[in-house]
mmJSON file of the N, C-alpha and C atoms, coordinates in Angstrom:
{"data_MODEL":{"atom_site":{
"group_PDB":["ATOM","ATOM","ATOM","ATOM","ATOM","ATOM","ATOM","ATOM","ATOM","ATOM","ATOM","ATOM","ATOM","ATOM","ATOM","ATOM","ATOM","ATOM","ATOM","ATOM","ATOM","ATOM","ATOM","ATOM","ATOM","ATOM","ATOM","ATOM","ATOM","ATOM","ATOM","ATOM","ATOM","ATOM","ATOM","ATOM","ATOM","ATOM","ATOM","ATOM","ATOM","ATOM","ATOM","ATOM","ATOM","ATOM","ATOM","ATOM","ATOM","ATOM","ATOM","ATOM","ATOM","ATOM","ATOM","ATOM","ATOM","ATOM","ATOM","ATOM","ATOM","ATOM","ATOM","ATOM","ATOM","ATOM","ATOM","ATOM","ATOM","ATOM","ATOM","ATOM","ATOM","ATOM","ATOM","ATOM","ATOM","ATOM","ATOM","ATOM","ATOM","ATOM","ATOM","ATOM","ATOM","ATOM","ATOM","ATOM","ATOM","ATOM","ATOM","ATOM","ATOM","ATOM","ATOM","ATOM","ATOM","ATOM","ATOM","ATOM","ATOM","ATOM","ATOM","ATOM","ATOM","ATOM","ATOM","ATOM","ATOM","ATOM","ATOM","ATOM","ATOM","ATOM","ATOM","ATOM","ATOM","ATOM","ATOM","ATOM","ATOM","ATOM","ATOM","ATOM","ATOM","ATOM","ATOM","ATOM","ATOM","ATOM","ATOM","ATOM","ATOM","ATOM","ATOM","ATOM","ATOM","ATOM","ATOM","ATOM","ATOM","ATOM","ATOM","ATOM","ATOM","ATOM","ATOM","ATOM","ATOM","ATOM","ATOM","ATOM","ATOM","ATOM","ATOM","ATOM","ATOM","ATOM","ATOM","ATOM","ATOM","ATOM","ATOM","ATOM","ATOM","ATOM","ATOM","ATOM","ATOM","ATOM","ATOM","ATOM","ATOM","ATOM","ATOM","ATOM","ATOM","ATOM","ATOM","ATOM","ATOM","ATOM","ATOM","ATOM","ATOM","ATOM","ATOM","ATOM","ATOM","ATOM","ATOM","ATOM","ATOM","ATOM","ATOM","ATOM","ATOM","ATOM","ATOM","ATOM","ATOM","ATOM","ATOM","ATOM","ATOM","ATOM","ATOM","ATOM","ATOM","ATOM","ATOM","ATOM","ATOM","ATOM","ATOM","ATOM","ATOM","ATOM","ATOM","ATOM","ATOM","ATOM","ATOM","ATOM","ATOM","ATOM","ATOM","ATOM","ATOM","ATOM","ATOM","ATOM","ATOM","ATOM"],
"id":[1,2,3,4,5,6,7,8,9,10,11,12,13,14,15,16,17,18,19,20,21,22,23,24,25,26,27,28,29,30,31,32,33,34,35,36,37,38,39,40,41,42,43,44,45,46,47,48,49,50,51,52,53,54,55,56,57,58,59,60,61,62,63,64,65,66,67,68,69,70,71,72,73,74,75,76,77,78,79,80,81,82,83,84,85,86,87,88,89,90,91,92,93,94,95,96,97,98,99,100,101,102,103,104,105,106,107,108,109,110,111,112,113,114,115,116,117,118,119,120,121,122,123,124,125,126,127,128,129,130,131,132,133,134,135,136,137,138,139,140,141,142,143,144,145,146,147,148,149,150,151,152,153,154,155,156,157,158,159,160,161,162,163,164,165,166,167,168,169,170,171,172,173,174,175,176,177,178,179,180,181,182,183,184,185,186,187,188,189,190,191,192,193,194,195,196,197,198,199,200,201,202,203,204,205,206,207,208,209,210,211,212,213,214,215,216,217,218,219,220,221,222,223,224,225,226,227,228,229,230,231,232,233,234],
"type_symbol":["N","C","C","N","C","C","N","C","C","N","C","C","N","C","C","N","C","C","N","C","C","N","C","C","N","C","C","N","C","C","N","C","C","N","C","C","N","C","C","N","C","C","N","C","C","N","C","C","N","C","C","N","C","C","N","C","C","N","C","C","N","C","C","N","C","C","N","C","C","N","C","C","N","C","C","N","C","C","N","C","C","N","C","C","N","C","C","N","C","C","N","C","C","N","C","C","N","C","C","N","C","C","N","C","C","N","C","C","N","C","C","N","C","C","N","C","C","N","C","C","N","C","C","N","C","C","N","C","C","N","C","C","N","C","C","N","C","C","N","C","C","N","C","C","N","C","C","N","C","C","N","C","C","N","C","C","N","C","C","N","C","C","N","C","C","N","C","C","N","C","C","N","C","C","N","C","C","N","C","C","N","C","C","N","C","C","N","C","C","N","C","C","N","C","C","N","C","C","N","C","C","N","C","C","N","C","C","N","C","C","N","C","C","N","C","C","N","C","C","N","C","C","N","C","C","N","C","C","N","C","C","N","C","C"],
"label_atom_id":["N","CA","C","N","CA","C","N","CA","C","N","CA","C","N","CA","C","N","CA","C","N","CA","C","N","CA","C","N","CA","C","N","CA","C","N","CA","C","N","CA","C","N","CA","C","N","CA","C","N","CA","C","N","CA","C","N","CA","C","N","CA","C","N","CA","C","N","CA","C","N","CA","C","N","CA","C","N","CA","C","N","CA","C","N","CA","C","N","CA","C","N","CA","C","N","CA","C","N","CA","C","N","CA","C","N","CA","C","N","CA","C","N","CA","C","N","CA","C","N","CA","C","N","CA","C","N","CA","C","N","CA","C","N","CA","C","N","CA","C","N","CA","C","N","CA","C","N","CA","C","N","CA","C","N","CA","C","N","CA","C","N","CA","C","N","CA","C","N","CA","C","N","CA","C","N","CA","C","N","CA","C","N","CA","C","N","CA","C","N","CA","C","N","CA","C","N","CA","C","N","CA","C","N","CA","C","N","CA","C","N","CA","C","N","CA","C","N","CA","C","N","CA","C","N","CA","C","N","CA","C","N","CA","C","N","CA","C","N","CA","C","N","CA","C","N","CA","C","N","CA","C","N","CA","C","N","CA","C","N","CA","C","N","CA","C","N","CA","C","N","CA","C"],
"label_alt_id":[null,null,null,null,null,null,null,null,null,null,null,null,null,null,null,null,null,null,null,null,null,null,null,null,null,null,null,null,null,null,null,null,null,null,null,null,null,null,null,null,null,null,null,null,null,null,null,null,null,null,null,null,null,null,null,null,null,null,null,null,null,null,null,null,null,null,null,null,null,null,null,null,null,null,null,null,null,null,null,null,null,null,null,null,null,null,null,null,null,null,null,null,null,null,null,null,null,null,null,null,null,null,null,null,null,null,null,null,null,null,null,null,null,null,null,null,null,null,null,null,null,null,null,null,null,null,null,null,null,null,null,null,null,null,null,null,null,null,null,null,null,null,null,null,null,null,null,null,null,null,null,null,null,null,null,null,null,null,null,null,null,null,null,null,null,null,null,null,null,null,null,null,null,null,null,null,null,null,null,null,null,null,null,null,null,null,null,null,null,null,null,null,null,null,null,null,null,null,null,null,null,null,null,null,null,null,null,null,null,null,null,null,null,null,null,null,null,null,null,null,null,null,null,null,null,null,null,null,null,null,null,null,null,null],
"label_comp_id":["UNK","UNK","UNK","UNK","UNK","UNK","UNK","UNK","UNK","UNK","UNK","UNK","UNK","UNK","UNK","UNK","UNK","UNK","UNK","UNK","UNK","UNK","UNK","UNK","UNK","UNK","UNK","UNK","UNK","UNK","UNK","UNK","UNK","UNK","UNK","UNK","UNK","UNK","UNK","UNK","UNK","UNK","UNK","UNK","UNK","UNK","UNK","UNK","UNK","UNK","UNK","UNK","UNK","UNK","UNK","UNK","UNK","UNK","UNK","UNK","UNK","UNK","UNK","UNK","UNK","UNK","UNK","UNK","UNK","UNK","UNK","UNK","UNK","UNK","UNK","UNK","UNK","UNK","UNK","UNK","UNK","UNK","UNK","UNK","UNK","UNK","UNK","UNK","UNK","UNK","UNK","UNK","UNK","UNK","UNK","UNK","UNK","UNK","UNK","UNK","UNK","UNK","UNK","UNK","UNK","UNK","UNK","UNK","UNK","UNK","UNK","UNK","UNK","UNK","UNK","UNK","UNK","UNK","UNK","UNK","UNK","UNK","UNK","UNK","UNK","UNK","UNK","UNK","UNK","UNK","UNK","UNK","UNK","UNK","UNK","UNK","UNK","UNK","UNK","UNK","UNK","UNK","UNK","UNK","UNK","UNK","UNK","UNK","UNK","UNK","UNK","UNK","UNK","UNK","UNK","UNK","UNK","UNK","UNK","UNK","UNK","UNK","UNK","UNK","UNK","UNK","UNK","UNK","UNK","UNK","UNK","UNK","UNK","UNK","UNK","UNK","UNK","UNK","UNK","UNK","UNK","UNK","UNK","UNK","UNK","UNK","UNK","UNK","UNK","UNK","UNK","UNK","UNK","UNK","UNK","UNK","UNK","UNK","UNK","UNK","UNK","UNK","UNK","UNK","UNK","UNK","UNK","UNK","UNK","UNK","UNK","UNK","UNK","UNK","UNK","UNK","UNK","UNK","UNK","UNK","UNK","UNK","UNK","UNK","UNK","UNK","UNK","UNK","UNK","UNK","UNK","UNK","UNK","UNK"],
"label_asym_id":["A","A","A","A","A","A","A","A","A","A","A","A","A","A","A","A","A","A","A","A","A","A","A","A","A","A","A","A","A","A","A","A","A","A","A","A","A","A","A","A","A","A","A","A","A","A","A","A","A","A","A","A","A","A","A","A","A","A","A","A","A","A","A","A","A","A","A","A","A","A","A","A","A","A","A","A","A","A","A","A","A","A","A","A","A","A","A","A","A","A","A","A","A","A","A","A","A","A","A","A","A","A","A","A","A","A","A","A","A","A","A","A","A","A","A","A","A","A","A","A","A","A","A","A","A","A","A","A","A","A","A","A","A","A","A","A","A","A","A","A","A","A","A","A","A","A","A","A","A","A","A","A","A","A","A","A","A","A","A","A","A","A","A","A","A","A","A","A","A","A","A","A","A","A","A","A","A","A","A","A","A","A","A","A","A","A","A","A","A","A","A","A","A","A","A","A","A","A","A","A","A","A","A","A","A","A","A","A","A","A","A","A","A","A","A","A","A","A","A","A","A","A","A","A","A","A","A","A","A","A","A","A","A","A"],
"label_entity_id":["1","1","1","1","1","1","1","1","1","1","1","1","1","1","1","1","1","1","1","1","1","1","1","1","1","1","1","1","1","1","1","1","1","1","1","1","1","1","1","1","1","1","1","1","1","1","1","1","1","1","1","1","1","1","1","1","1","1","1","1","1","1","1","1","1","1","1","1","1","1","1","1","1","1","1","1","1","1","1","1","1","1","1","1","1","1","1","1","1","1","1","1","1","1","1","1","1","1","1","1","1","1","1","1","1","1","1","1","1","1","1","1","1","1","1","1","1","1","1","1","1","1","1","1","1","1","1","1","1","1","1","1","1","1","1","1","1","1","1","1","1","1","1","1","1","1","1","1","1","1","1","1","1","1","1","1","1","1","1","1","1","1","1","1","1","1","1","1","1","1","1","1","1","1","1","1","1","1","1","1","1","1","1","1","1","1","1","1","1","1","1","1","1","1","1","1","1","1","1","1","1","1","1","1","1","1","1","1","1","1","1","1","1","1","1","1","1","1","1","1","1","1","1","1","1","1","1","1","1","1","1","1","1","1"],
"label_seq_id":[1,1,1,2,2,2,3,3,3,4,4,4,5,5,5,6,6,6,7,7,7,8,8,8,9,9,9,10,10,10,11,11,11,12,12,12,13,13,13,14,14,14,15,15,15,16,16,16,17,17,17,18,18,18,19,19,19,20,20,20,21,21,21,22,22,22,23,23,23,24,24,24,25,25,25,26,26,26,27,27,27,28,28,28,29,29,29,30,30,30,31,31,31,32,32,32,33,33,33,34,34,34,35,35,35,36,36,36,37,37,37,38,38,38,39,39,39,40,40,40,41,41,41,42,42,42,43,43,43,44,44,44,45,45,45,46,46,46,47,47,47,48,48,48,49,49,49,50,50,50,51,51,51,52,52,52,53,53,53,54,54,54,55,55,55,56,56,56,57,57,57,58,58,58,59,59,59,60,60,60,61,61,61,62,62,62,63,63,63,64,64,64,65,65,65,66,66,66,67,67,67,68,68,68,69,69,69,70,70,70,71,71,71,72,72,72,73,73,73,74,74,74,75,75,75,76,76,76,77,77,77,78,78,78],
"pdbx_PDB_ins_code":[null,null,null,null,null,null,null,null,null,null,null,null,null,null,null,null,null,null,null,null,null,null,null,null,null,null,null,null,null,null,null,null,null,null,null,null,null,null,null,null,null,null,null,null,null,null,null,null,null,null,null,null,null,null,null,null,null,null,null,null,null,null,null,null,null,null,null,null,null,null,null,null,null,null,null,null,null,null,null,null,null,null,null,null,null,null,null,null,null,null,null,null,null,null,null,null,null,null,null,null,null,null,null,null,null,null,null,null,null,null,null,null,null,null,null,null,null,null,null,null,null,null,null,null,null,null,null,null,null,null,null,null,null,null,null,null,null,null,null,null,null,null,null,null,null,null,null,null,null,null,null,null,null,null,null,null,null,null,null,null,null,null,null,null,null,null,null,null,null,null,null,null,null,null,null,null,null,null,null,null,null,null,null,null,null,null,null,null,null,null,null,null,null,null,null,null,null,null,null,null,null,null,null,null,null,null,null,null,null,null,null,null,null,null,null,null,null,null,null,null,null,null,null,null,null,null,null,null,null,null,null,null,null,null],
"Cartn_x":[1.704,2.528,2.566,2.361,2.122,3.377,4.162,5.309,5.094,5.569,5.95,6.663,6.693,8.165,7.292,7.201,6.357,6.974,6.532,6.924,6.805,6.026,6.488,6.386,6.188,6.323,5.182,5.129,3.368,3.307,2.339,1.893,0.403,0.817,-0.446,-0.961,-2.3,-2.877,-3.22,-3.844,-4.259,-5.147,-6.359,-7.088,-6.719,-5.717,-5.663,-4.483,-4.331,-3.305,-2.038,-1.505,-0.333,-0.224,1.217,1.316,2.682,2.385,3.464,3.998,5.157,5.467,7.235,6.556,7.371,7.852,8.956,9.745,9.486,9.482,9.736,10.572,10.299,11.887,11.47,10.817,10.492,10.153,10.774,9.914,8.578,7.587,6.305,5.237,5.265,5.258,3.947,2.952,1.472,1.578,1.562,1.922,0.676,-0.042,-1.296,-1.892,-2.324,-3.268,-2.592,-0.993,-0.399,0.734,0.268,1.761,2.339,3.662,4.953,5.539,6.88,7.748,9.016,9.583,11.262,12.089,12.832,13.576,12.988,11.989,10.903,11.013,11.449,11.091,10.206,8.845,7.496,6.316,6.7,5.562,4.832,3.714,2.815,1.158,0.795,-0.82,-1.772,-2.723,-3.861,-4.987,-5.96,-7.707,-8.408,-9.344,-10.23,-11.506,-12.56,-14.058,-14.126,-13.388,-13.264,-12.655,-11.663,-11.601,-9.38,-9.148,-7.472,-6.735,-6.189,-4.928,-3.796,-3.002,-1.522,-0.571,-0.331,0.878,1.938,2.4,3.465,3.778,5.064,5.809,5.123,3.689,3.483,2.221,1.875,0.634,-0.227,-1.583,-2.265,-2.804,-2.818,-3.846,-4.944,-5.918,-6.995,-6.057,-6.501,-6.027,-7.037,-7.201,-8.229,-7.886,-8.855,-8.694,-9.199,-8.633,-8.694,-10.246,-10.58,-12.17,-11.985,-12.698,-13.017,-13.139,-13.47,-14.491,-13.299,-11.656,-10.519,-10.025,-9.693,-8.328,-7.231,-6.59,-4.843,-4.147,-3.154,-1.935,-1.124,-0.178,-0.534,-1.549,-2.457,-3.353,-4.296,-4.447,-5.205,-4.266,-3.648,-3.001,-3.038,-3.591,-4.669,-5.748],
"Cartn_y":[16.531,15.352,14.991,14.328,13.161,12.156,12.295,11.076,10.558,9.303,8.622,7.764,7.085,5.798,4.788,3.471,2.167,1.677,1.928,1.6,0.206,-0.953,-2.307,-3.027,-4.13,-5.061,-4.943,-4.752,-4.606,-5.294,-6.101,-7.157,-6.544,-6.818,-6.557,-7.494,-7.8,-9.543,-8.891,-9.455,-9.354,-10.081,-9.614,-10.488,-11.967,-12.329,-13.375,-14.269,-14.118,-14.2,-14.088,-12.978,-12.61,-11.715,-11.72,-11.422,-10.343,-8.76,-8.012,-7.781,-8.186,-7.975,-6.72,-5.76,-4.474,-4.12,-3.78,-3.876,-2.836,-2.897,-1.335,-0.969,0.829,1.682,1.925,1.451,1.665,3.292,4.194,5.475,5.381,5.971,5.856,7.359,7.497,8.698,8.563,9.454,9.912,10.861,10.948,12.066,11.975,12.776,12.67,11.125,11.512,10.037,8.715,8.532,7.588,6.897,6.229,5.698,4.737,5.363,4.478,4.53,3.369,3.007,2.839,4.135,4.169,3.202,2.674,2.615,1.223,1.025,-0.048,0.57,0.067,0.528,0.145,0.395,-0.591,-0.96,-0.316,-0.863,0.618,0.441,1.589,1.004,1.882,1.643,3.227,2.574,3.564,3.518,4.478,4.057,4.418,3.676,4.038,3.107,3.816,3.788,3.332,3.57,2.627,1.766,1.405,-0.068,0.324,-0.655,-0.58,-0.971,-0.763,-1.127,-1.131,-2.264,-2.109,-2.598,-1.464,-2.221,-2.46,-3.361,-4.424,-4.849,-3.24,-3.445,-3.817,-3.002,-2.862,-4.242,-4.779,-5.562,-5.119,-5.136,-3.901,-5.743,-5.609,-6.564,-5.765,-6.088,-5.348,-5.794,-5.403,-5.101,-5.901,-6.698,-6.623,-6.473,-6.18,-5.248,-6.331,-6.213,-6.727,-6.227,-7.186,-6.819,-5.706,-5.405,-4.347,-3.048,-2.708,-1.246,-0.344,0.05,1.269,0.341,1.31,1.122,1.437,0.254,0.266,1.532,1.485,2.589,1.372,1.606,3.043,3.405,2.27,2.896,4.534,3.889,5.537,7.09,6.747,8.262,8.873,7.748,7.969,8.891],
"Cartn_z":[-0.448,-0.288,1.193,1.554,2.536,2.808,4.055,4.26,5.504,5.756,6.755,6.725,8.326,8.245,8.803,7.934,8.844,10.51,11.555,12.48,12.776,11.987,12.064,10.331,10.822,9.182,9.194,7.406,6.919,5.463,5.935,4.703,4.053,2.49,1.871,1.323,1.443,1.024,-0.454,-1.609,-2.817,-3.133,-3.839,-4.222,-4.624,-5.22,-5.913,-5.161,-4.148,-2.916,-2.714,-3.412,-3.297,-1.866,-1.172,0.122,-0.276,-0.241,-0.164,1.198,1.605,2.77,2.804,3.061,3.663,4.752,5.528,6.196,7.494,8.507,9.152,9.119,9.164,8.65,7.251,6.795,5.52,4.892,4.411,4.039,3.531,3.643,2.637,2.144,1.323,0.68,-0.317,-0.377,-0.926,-1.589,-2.642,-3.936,-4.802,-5.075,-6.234,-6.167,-4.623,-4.674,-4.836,-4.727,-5.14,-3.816,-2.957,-2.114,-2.774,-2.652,-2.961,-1.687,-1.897,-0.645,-1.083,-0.071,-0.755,0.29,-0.141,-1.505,-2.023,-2.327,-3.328,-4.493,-5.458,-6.581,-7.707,-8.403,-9.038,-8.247,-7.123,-6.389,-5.929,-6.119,-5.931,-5.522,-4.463,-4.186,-4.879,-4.9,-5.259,-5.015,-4.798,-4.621,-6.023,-6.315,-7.658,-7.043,-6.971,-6.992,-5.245,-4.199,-2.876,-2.702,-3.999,-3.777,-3.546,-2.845,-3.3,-4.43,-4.635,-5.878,-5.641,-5.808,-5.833,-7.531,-7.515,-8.972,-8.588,-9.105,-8.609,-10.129,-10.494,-11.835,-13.011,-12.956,-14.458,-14.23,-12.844,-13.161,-11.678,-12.165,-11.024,-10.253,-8.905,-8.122,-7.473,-6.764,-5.604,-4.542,-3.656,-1.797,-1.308,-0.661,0.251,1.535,2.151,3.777,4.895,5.773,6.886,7.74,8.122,8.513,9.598,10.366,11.774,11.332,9.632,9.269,8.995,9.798,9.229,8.324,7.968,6.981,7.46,7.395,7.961,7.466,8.08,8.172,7.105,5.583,5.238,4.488,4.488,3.327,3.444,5.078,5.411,4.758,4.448,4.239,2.788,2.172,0.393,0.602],
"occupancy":[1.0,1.0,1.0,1.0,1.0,1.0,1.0,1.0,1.0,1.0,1.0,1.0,1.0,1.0,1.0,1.0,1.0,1.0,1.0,1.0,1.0,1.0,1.0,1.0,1.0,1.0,1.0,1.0,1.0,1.0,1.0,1.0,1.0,1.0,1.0,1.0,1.0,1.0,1.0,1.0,1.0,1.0,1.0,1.0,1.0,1.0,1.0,1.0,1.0,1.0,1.0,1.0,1.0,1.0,1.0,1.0,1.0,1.0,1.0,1.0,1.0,1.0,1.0,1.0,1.0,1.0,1.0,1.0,1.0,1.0,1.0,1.0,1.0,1.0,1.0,1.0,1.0,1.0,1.0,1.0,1.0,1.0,1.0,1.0,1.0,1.0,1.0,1.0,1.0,1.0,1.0,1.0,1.0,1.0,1.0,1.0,1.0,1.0,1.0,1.0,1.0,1.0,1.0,1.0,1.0,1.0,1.0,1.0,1.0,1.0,1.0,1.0,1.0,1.0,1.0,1.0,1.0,1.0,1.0,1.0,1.0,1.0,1.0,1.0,1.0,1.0,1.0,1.0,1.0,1.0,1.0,1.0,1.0,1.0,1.0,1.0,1.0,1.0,1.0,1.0,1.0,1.0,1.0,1.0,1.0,1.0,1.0,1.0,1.0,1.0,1.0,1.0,1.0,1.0,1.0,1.0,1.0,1.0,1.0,1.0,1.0,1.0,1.0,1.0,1.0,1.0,1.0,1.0,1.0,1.0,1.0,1.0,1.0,1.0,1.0,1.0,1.0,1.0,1.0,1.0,1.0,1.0,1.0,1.0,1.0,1.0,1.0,1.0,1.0,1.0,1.0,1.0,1.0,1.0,1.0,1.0,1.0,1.0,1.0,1.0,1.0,1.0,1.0,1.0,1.0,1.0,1.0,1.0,1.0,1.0,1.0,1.0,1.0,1.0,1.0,1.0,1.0,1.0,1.0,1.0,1.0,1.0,1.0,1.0,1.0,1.0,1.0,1.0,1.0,1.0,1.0,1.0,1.0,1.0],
"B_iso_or_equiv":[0.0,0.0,0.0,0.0,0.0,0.0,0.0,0.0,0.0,0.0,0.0,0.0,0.0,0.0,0.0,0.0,0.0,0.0,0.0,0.0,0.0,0.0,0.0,0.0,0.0,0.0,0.0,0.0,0.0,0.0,0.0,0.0,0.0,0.0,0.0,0.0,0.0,0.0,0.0,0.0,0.0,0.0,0.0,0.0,0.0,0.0,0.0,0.0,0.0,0.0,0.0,0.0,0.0,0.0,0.0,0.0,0.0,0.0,0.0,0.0,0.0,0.0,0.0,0.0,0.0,0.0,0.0,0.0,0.0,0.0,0.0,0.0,0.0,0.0,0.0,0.0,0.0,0.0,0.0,0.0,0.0,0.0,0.0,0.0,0.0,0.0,0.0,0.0,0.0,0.0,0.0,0.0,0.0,0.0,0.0,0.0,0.0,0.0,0.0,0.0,0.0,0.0,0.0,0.0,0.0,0.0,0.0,0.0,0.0,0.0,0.0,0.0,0.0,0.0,0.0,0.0,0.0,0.0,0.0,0.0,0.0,0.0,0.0,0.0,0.0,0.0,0.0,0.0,0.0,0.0,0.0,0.0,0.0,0.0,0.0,0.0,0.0,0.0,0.0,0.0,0.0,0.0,0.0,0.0,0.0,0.0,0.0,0.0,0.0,0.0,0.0,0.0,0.0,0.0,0.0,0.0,0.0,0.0,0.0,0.0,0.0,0.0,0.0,0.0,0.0,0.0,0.0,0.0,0.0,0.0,0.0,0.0,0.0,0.0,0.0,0.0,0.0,0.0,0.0,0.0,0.0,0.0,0.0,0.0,0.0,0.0,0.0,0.0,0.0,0.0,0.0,0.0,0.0,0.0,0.0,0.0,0.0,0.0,0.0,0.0,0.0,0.0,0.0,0.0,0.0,0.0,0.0,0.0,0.0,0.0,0.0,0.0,0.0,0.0,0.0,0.0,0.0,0.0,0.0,0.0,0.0,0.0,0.0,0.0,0.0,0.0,0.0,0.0,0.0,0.0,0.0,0.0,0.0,0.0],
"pdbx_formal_charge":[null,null,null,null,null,null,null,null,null,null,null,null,null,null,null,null,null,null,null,null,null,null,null,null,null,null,null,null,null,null,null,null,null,null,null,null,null,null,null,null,null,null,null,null,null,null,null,null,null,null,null,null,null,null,null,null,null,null,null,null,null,null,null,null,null,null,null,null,null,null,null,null,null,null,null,null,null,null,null,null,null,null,null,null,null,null,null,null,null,null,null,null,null,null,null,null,null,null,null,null,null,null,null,null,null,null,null,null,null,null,null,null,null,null,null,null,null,null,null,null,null,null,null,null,null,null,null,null,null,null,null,null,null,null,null,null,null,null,null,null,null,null,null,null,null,null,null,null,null,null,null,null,null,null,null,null,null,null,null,null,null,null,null,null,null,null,null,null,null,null,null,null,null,null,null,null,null,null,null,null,null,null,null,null,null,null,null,null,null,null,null,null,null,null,null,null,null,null,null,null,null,null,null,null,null,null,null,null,null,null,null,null,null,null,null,null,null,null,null,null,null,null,null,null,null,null,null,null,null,null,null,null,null,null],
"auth_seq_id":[1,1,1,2,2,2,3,3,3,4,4,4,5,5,5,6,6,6,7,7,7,8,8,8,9,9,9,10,10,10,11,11,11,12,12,12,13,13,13,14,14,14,15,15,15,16,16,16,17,17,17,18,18,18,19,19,19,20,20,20,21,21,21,22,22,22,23,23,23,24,24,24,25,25,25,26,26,26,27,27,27,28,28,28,29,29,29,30,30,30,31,31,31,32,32,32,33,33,33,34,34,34,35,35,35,36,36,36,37,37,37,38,38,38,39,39,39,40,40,40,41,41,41,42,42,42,43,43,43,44,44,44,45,45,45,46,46,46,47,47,47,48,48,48,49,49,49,50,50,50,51,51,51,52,52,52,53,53,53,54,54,54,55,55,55,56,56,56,57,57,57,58,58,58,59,59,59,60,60,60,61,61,61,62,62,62,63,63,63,64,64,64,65,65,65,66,66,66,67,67,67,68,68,68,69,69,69,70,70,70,71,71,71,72,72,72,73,73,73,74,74,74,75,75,75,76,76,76,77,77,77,78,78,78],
"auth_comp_id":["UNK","UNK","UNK","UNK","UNK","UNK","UNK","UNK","UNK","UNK","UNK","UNK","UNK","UNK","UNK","UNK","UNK","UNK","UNK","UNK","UNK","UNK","UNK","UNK","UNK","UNK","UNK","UNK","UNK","UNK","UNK","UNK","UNK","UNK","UNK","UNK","UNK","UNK","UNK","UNK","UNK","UNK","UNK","UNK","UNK","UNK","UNK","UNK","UNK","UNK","UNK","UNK","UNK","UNK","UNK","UNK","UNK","UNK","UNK","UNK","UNK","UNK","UNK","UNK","UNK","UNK","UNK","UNK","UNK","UNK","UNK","UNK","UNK","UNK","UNK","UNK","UNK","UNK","UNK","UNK","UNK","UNK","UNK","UNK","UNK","UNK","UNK","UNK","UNK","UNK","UNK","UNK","UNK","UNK","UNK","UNK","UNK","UNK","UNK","UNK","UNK","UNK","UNK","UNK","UNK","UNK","UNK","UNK","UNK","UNK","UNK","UNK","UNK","UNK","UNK","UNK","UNK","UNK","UNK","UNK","UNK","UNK","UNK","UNK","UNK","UNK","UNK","UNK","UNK","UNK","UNK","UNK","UNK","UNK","UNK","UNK","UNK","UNK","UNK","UNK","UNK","UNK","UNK","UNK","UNK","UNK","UNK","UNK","UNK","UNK","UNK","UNK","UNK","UNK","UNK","UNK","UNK","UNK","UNK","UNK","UNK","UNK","UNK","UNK","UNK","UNK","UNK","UNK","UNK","UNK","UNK","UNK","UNK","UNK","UNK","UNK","UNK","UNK","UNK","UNK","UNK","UNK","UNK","UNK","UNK","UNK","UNK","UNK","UNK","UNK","UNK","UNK","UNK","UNK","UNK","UNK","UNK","UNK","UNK","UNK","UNK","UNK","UNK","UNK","UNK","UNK","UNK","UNK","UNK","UNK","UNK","UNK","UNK","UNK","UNK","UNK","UNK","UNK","UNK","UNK","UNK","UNK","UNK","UNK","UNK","UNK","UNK","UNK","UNK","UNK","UNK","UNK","UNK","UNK"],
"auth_asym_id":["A","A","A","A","A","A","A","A","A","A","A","A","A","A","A","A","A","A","A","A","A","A","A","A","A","A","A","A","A","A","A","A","A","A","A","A","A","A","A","A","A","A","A","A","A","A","A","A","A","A","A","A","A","A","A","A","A","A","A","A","A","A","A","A","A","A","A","A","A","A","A","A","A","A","A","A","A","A","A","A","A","A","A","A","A","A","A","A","A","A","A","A","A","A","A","A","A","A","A","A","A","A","A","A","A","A","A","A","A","A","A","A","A","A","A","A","A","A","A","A","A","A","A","A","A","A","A","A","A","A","A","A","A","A","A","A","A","A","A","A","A","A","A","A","A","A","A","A","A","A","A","A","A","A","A","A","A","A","A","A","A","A","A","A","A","A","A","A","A","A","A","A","A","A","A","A","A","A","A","A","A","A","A","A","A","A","A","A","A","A","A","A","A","A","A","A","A","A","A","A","A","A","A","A","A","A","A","A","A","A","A","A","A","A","A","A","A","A","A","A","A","A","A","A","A","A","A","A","A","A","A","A","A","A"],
"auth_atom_id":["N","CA","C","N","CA","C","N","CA","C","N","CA","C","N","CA","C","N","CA","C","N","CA","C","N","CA","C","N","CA","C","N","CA","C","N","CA","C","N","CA","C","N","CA","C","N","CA","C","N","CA","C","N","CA","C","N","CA","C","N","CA","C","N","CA","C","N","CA","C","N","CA","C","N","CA","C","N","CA","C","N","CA","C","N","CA","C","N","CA","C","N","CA","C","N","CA","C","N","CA","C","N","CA","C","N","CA","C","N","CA","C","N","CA","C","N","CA","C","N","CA","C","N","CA","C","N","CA","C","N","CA","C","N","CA","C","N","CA","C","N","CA","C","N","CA","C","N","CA","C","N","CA","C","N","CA","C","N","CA","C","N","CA","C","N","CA","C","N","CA","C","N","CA","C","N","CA","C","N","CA","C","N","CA","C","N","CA","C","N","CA","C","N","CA","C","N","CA","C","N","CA","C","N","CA","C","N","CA","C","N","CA","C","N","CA","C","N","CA","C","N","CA","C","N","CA","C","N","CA","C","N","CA","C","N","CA","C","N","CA","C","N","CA","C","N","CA","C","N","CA","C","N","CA","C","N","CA","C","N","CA","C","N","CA","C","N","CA","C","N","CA","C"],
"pdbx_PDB_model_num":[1,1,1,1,1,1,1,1,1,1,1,1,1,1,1,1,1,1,1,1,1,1,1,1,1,1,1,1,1,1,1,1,1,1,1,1,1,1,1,1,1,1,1,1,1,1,1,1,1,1,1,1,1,1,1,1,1,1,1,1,1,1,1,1,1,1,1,1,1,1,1,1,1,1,1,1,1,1,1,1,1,1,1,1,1,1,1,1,1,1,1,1,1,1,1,1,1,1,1,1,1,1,1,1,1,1,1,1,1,1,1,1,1,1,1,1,1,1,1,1,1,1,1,1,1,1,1,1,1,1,1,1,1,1,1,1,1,1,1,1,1,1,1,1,1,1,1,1,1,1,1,1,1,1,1,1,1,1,1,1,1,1,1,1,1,1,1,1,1,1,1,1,1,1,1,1,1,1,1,1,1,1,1,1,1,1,1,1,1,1,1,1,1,1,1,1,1,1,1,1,1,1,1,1,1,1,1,1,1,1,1,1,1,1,1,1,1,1,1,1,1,1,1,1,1,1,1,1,1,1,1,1,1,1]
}}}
């Protein structure tokens, strides 16, 4: 298990253009391949085949990533 605290605001884009935007101060926590964000509740990221995933209460979107090759903080911690 894997934790941290977001030290600024962090937006997640979605394939289909939805914009999750999370707070700093935020807890964020990696459990069996899975970050969640307390106290968020339904919202969960995941990796399957390279690619991102976020469920957002029972409906999955893709992630897409910001160009320049890393992967953002928190995803890096998948």
């Amino acid at each position: 298990m894997k934790q941290g605290i977001l030290r600024r605001n962090t937006r997640i884009h979605t394939l289909s253009g939805m914009i999750l935007k999370i707070r700093k101060g935020t807890k964020v926590i990696v459990q069996s391949g899975t970050l969640t964000f307390n106290p968020i509740e339904g919202v969960s990221l995941f990796k399957l085949s390279g690619q991102y995933f976020v469920n957002l209460w029972g409906a999955v979107h893709q992630v897409v990533l910001p160009g320049g090759g890393r992967t953002p903080y928190p995803l890096s911690m998948i």
